[in-house]
C-alpha positions, 0 to 999 in steps of 0.5 A: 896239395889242395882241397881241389888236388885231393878231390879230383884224384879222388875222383879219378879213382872211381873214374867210371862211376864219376863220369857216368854219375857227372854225365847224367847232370849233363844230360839234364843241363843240356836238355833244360838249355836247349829248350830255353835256347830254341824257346828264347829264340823263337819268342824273340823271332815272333816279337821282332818279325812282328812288331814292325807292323800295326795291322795284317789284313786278310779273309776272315777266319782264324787270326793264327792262320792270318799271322803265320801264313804272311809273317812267317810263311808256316803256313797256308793262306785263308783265302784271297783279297780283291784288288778293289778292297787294297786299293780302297785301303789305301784311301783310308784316313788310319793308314800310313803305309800298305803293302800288298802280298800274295802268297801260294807258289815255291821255288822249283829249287829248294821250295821256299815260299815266294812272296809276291809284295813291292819294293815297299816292304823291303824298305820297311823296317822289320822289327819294332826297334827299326831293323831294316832289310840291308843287301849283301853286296851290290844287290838292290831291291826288285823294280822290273816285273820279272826280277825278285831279291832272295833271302840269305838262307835261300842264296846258301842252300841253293848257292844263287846270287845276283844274276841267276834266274829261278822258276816258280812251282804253282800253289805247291803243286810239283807238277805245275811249273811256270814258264816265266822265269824271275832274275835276282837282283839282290840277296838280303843280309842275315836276319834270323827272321822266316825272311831268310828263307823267303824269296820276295817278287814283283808283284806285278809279275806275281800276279802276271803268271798263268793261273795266278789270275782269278777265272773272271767268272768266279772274281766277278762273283767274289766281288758281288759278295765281298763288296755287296755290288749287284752281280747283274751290273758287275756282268754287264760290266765285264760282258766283254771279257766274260764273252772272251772266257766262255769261248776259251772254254768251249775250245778248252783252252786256258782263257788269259787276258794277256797283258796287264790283268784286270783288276777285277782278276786281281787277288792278294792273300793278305795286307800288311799295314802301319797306321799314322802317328809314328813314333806315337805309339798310343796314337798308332794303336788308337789308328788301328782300332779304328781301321778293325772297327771299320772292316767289321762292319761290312766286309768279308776281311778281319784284322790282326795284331801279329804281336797280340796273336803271336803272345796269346800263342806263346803265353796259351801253348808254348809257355805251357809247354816250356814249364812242362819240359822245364819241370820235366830236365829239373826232375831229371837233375834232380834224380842225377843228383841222388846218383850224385849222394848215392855215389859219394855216400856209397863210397864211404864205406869203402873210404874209412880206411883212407880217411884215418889214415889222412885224419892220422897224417894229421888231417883237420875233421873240416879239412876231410869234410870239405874234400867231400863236400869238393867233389860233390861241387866237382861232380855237379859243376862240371856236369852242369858246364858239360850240359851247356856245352851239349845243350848248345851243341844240341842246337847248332846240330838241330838248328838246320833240321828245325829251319828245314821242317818248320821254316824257323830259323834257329840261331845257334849263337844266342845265350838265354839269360837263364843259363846264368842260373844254372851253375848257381843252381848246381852249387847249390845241389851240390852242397845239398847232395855232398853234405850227408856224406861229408857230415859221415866222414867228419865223424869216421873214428880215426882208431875205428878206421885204421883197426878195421 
């Protein structure tokens, strides 16, 4: 029989102490790897979703708020872009590629954020190492006005696919619900990224929608003060139209131009951009300070690098709140290892008699040390591989409730490199918290034992 054998037996004695005493490093090892998993994947999410794009553009205001509204749809838009300003983007020497997005409505099914772009961002990669969005099926991107692609998150909880038509509810608001309805040509392969939850439009047809078009007097005088225009000329410029909306009003009505909506109407939330210099990094970089130091001189708009501002975030906030939980489960491993020295140590007392009689067997002292020292390493290890077990189990049950509450998919597959550590780490506990105990049964009198 074996030093393993004997142990476990051992063990099974005081069964209930062991499993509860086991338990307790589980907990802690579960916990500990839960927060590595949902950290390491969202910190992952955050670079990947990011680093496919140089620049965000949008109102000035907070750079967070820019970010994750349009990357990662958590939040509410800052406020909107004249149609005039994503054009004269467009004509800038730095930009390689700029995509206009608006954002502010939900499916009326399952209220996932709809995001009015063009068949542009679709064709872009995502990430920095060149991920691109790939179809399920025979799905394809949106080219009509009325037609959108849905993301695969969207397609499982609301069970669409190509063909079915949605609605959209109005800014968030449940009791404004739009006429029009949009037809799905395709559904997006799985990329644990917030574009798995977001349902993607025609802009065309976005902004086509009744109350997605700025009231003309409010757009005119927008445009004075993004651009600087003298708001008399601007006036007398949409005289017509500003006729056309003062007598809506007066017969309180919604006034809508019908049609295509002019462009001074026209609003985006944000743009998102890639500067010139491909695969040249430095010179992509160089582009896009450039295009900030332009934009800070006159207009009303910022600039942001969503992998700058999505770092500051996890090295200002997140890291500190990982440390703190991190230290908070290594305290609680480490209390489940003094239940561990306790339980082994206690039961001392109880074992002398055991122990004399296998010393009297013919028992070598070293083999009686390292039987306890066996089942310190059974106790810590196996509670150490339970709590990795529990700790991506935790995940996978936690994972739809956090995509649910927060829009961040959670993937329950992922391995944080940290969980390799772990078991070395209850060897070593182990060794530490059997040590005093096998030390005292090393030194049982075998005469002493067997009298009493």
């Amino acid at each position: 029989m074996n030093l393993f054998s004997i142990a476990f037996k051992s063990l099974r004695q005081r069964s209930l102490s062991s499993l509860l005493t086991a338990l307790s490093v589980a907990l802690g090892v579960a916990l500990m790897v839960a927060v590595l998993i949902i950290n390491g994947v969202i910190s992952n999410m955050f670079n990947q979703t990011g680093t496919g794009y140089d620049l965000v553009i949008g109102p000035r205001g907070s750079h967070f708020q820019l970010i994750l509204s349009t990357i990662y749809r958590i939040d509410r838009p800052i406020e909107n872009l004249p149609w005039r300003f994503y054009q004269e983007i467009l004509k800038r020497p730095e930009v390689e590629k700029a995509i206009p997005i608006a954002l502010g409505d939900e499916t009326e099914v399952g209220q996932f954020p709809i995001v009015g772009t063009t068949t542009e961002y679709l064709t872009t990669p995502y990430g920095g190492d060149g991920k691109r969005f790939r179809m399920m099926g025979d799905g394809r991107v949106m080219s009509g006005a009325w037609e959108a692609v849905i993301g695969s998150e969207v397609a499982r909880k609301n069970n669409w696919g190509v063909g079915d038509e949605f609605r959209m509810i109005h800014g968030g608001q449940d009791d404004h619900v739009h006429d029009e309805r949009f037809k799905i040509t395709g559904v997006l392969d799985v990329t644990n990224t917030p574009n798995d939850r977001s349902v993607f439009v025609n802009l065309e047809g976005f902004l086509s929608l009744g109350g997605h078009e700025k009231p003309l007097v409010e757009a005119i005088q927008s445009e004075s003060a993004f651009f600087g225009d003298d708001l008399a000329i601007l006036q007398q410029k949409y005289a017509k139209e500003l006729a056309a909306e003062a007598d809506a009003r007066a017969r309180g009505v919604h006034y809508h131009p019908g049609g295509v909506v002019p462009d001074v109407q026209r609003q985006i939330t944000s743009i998102v951009v890639i500067c010139k210099g491909g695969d040249d990094l430095p010179q992509r970089g160089a582009n896009a300070m450039s295009l900030q130091t332009f934009l800070r001189k006159g207009y009303r708009a910022d600039a942001a690098n969503p992998v700058m501002v999505m770092r500051r975030l996890m090295d200002g906030l997140l890291a500190n709140v990982r440390l703190a939980v991190i230290v908070l489960t290594a305290l609680i491993i480490a209390v489940s290892g003094i239940g561990i020295f306790v339980s082994i140590y206690n039961s001392m007392a109880d074992r002398r008699r055991e122990i004399g009689i296998m010393r009297a067997l013919g028992a070598r002292r070293q083999t009686v040390f390292s039987i306890v020292l066996v089942e310190s390493l059974l106790l810590c290890v196996g509670g150490g591989l339970l709590g990795i077990l529990l700790g991506h189990g935790l995940v996978v049950l936690g994972g739809p409730l956090v995509a649910a509450r927060s829009g961040l998919v959670i993937n329950p597959a992922y391995f944080d490199p940290m969980e390799f550590v772990i078991v070395p780490i209850m060897v070593a506990m182990a060794t530490l918290v059997g040590f005093l105990p096998a030390l005292t049964a090393y030194r049982t009198d075998v005469a002493e034992a067997l009298s009493n």
